[in-house]
C-alpha positions as CSV (number, residue, x, y, z in Angstrom):
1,X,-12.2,-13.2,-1.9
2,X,-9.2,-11.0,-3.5
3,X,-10.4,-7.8,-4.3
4,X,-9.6,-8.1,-8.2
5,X,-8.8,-4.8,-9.5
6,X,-7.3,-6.2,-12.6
7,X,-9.2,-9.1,-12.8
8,X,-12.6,-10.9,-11.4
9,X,-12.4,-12.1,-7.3
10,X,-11.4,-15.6,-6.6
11,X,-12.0,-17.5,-3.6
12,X,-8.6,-17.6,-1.5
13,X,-9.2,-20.9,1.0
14,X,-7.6,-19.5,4.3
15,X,-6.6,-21.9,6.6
16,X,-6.6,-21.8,10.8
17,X,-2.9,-22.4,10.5
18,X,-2.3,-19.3,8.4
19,X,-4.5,-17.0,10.0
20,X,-2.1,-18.1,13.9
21,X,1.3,-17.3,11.8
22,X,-0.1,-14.5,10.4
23,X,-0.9,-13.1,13.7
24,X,2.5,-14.5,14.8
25,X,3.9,-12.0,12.0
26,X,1.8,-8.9,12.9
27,X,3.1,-9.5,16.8
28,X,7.0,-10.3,15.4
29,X,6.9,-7.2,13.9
30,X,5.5,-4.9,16.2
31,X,8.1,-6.1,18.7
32,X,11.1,-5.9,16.1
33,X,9.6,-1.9,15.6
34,X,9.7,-1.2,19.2
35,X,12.9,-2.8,20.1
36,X,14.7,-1.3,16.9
37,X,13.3,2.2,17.5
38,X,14.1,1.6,21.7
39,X,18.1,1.2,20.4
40,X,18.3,4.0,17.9
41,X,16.7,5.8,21.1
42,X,19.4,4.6,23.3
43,X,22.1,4.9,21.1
44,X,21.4,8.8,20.6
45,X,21.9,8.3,17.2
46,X,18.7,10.2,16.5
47,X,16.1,12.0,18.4
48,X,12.8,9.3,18.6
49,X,9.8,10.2,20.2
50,X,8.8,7.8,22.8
51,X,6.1,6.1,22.9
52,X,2.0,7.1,23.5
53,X,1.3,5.7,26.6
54,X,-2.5,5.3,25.8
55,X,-4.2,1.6,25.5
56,X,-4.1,-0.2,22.3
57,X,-6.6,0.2,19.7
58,X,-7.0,1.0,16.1
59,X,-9.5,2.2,13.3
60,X,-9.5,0.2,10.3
61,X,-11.9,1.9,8.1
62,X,-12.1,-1.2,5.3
63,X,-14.8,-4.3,5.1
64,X,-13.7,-6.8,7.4
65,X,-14.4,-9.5,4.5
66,X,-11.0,-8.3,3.5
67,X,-7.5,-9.5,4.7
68,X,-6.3,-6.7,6.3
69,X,-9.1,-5.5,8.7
70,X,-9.9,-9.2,9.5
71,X,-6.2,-10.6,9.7
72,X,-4.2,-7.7,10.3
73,X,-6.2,-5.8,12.6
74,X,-9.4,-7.8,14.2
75,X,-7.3,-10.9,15.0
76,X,-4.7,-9.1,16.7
77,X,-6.7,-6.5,18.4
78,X,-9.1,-9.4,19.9
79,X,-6.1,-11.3,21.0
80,X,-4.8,-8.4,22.8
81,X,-8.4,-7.4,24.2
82,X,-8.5,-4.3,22.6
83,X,-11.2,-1.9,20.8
84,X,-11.8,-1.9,17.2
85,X,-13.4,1.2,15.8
86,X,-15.1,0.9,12.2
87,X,-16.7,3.0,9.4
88,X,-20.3,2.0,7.8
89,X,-18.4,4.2,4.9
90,X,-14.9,5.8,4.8
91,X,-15.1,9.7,5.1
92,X,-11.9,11.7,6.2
93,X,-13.9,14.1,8.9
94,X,-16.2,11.6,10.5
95,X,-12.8,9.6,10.8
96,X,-10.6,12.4,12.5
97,X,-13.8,13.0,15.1
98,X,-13.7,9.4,15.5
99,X,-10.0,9.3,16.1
100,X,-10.5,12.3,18.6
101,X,-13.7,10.8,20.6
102,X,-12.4,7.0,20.9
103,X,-8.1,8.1,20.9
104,X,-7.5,5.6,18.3
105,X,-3.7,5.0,18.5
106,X,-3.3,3.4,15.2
107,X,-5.1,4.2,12.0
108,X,-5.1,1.5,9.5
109,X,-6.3,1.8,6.0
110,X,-4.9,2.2,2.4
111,X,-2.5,5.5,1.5
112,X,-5.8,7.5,-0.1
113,X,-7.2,7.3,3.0
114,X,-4.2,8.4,5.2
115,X,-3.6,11.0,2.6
116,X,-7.5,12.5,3.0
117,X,-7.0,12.1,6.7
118,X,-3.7,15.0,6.1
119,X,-5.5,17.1,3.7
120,X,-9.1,17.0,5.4
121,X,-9.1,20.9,6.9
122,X,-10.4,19.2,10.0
123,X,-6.7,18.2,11.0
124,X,-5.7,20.8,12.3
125,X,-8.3,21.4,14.7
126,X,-9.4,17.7,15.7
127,X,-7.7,16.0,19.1
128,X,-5.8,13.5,17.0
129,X,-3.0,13.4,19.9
130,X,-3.4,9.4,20.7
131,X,-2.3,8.8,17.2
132,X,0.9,7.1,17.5
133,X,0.7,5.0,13.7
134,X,-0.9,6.1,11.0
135,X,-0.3,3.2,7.4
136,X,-1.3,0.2,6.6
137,X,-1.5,-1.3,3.1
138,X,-3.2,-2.5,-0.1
139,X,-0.8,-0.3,-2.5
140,X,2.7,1.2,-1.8
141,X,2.8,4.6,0.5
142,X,4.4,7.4,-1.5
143,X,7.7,8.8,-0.4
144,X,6.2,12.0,0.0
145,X,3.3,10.4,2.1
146,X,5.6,8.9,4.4
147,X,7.1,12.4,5.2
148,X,4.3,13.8,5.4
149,X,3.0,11.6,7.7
150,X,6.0,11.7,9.8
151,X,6.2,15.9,9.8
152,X,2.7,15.5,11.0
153,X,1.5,16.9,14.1
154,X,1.6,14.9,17.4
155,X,4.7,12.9,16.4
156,X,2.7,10.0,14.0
157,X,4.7,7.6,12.7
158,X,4.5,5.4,9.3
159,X,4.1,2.1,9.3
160,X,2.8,-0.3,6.6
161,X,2.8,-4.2,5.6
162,X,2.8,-5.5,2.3
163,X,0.6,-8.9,1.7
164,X,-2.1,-10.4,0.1
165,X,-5.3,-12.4,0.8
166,X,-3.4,-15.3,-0.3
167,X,-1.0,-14.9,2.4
168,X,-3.7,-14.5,5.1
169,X,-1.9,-11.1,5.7
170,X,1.3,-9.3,5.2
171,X,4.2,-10.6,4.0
172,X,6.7,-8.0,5.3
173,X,6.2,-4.6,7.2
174,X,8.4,-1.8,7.8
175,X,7.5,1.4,10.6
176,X,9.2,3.7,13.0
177,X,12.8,4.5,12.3
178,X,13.3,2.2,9.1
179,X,10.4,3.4,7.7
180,X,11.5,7.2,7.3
181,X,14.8,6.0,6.6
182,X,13.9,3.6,3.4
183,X,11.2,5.4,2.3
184,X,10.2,3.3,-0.7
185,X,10.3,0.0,1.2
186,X,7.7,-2.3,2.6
187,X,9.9,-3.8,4.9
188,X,11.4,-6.4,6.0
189,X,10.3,-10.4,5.2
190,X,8.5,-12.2,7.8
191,X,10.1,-14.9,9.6
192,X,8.4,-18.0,8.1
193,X,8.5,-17.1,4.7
194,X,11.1,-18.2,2.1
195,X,11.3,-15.9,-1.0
196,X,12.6,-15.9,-4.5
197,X,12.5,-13.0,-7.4
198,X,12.2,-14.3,-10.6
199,X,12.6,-13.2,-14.3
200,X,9.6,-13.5,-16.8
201,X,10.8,-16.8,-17.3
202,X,11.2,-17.7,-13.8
203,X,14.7,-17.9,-13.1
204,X,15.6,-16.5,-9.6
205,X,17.3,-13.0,-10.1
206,X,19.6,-11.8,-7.6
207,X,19.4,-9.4,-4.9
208,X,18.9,-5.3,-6.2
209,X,17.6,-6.9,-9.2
210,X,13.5,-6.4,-10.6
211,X,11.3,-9.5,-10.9
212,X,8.0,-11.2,-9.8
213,X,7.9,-11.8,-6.1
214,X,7.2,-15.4,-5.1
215,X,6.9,-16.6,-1.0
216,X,6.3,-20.3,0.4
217,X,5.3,-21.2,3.7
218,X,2.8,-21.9,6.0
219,X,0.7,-18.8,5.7
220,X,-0.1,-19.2,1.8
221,X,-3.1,-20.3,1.1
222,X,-4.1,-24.0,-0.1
223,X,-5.6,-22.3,-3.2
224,X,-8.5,-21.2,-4.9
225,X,-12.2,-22.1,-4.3
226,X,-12.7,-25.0,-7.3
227,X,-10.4,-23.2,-9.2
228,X,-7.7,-26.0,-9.8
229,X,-6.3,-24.3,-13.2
230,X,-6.1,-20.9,-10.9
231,X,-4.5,-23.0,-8.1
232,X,-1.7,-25.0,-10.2
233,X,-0.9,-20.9,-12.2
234,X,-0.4,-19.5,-8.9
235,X,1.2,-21.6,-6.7
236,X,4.1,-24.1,-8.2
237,X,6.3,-26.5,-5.7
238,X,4.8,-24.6,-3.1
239,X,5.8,-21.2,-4.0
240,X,3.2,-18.7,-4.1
241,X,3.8,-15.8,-7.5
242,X,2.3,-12.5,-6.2
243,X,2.1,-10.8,-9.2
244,X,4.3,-8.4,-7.9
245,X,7.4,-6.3,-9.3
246,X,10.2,-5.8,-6.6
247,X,13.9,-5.9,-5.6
248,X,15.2,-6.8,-2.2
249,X,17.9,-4.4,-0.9
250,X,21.6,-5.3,0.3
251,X,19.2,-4.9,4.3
252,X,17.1,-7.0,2.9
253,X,14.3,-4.5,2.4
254,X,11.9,-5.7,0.2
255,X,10.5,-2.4,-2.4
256,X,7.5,-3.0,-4.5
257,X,8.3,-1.7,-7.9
258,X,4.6,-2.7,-9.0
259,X,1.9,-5.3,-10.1
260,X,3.2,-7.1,-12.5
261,X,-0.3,-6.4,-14.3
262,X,-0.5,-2.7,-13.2
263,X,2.3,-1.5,-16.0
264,X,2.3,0.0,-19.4
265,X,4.1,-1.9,-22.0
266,X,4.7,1.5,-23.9
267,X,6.4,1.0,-27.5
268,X,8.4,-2.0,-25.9
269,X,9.4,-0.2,-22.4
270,X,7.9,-0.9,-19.3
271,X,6.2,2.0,-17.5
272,X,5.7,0.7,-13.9
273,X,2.3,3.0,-13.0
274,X,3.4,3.2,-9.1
275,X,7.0,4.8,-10.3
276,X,4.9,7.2,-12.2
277,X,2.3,8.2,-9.6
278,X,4.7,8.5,-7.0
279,X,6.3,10.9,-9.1
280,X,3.3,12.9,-9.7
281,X,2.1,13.0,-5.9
282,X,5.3,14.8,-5.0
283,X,3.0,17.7,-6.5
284,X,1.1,19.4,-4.0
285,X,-2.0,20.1,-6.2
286,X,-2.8,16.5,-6.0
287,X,-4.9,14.6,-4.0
288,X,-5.4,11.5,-6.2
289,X,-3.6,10.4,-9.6
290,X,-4.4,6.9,-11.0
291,X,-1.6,6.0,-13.7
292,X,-2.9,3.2,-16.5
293,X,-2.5,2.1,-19.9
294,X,-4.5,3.7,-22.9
295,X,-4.7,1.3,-26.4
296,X,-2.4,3.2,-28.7
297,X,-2.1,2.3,-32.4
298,X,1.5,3.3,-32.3
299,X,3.0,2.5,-29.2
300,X,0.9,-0.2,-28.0
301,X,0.1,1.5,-25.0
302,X,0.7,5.1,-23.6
303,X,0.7,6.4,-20.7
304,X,-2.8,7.9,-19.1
305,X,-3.7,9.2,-15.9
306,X,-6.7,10.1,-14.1
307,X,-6.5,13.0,-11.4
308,X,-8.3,14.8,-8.6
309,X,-7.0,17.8,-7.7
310,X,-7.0,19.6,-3.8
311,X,-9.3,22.6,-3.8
312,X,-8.9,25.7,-5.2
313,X,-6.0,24.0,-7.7
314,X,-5.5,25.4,-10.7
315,X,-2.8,22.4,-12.2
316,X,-3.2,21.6,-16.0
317,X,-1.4,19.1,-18.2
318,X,1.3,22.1,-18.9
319,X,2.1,22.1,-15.6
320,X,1.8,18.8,-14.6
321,X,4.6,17.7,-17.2
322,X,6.9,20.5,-16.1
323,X,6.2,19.1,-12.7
324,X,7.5,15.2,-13.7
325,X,10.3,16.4,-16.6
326,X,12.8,16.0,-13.7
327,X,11.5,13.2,-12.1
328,X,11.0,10.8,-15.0
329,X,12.4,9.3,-18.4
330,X,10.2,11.4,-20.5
331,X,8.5,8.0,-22.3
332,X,7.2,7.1,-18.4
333,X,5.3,11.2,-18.3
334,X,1.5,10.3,-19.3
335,X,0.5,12.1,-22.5
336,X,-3.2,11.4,-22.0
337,X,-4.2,13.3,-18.6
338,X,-7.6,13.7,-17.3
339,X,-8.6,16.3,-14.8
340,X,-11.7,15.0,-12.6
341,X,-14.1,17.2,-10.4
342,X,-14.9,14.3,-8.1
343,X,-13.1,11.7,-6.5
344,X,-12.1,8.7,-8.2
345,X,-13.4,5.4,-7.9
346,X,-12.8,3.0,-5.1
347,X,-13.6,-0.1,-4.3
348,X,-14.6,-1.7,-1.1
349,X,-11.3,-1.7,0.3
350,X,-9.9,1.6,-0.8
351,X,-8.0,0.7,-3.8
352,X,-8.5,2.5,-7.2
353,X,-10.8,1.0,-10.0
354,X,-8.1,1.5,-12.7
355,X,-10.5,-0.3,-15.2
356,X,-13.7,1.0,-14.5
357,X,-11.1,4.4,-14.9
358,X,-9.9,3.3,-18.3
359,X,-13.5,2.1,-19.8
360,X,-15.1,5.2,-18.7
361,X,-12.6,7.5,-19.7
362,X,-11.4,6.1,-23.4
363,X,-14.9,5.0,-24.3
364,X,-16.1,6.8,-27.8
């Protein structure tokens, strides 16, 4: 089931033949990673760290009744014979002394979860040496996340994939080199996808251009579980629309811009909510900011934003917009700012409950 954080789950039919090619995907790129990071390497272009010589495994701390620990992580990892190591519930310290006990080499989750795993004060003192990848997916990694990650000790290096449950997994992926390099990307597209951007009314748009992303091929899904009006709205002569906002780069680099559902229509302009977090995690008194639209008589929308700050920060809404002035058109900087004392709300697989966010926080 999708995890529906802007709507209700629907039943995605996965299919035997889309579960091989997206394993054939997760194998094609870790081999194009390798062999592009091996060249750079050899060319002396610039300095890479080889690779961990420790045996493959990984720690995915999501359900795996979701896509990405099921397809992107169990399949592979039982095809190569390798050790799995999962959470009952994701916590950042009983992570990093399971990464130290069981050298994990790869740590899969969503960016909140890499992000804890940086900030936990247990990082600097946990074995965390085997780590050779630390991504994975279900939202966008910040720019500042990806350096991060990559100034981290031990030599870690980014990585993420960008997919759906629709697409039995990712639909491109992006790590080593290229990764710190395009910063905003999600990679290249797999090989047995074909792709089109489209306009709201679904012309294709061309290359560097914004639009909806839409992929066909034998990894999408045959639909929706008795859903046939769902089926027939998503998927039209065979191409699959994600929902998502992106432009492909002259490289062919695809970069998520946003869901196409996750944005603030504020007084007519389009406010895309991962532009605006982005922005604001480039703060260092952040630890979580979730960017949504409040009902404004006005404007439509404005721009609101719920936030969790790292201990002992003292950042107020003062701040905060001194903080994005530079960054951002000043109609994109939330005037409705909420400071919490406790996380914010996940769900099961580690994304935020923007409208659980919004209800709770409007409400009276």
């Amino acid at each position: 089931y999708t995890s529906g954080t802007t709507g209700f789950p629907k039943g995605a039919q996965l299919t035997h033949r889309g579960s091989v090619h997206n394993l054939m995907h997760m194998a094609f790129a870790n081999a194009a990673a390798g062999a592009a990071a091996a060249a750079v390497a050899e060319s002396g272009a610039v300095e890479i760290e080889p690779p961990k010589e420790v045996p493959p495994s990984a720690m995915v701390p999501t359900p795996l009744f979701h896509v990405t620990a099921n397809n992107c992580v169990l399949h592979p990892l039982t095809f190569l014979g390798a050790k799995l190591v999962l959470m009952h519930k994701w916590d950042p310290g009983r992570a990093l002394e399971l990464i130290e006990r069981e050298q994990v080499a790869t740590f899969t989750g969503v960016p909140t979860m890499s992000r804890e795993l940086l900030l936990h004060p247990d990082w600097e003192t946990r074995d965390t040496s085997s780590l050779g990848s630390m991504g994975g997916g279900g939202a966008a990694l910040q720019p500042d996340l990806v350096e991060k990650i990559s100034k981290a000790k031990g030599a870690v290096q980014p990585s993420t994939g960008y997919g759906l449950t629709e697409t039995h997994g990712i639909i491109t992926a992006v790590g080593n080199i290229f990764f710190n390099l395009k910063p905003t990307s999600a990679g290249r597209i797999m090989p047995t996808f074909d792709y089109k951007v489209v306009d709201e009314d679904g012309n294709p748009v061309p290359d560097g251009e914004r639009g909806e992303f839409c992929v066909k091929g034998p990894a999408v899904v045959k639909g929706y579980l008795n859903r046939p009006e769902a089926t027939a709205e998503a998927i039209v002569d065979g191409y699959f629309s994600t929902g998502d906002i992106v432009y492909v780069d002259e490289d062919g680099f695809v970069h998520i811009v946003d869901r196409a559902k996750d944005m603030v229509l504020r007084g007519g302009e389009n406010v895309y909510c991962a532009e605006v977090e982005a922005a604001i995690y480039e703060h260092p008194d952040i630890a979580e900011a979730a960017v949504f639209g409040v009902e404004d008589e006005r404007l439509g929308e404005a721009v609101g934003v719920a936030i969790h700050l790292v201990p002992e920060a003292t950042l107020d809404q003062a701040g905060l917009t001194a903080h994005l002035e530079p960054l951002l058109a000043k109609f994109k900087i939330p005037e409705h700012v909420w400071f919490l004392d406790e996380p914010l709300p996940q769900n099961a697989n580690g994304k935020f409950l923007k409208r659980q966010l919004r209800e709770s926080l409007t409400a009276g």
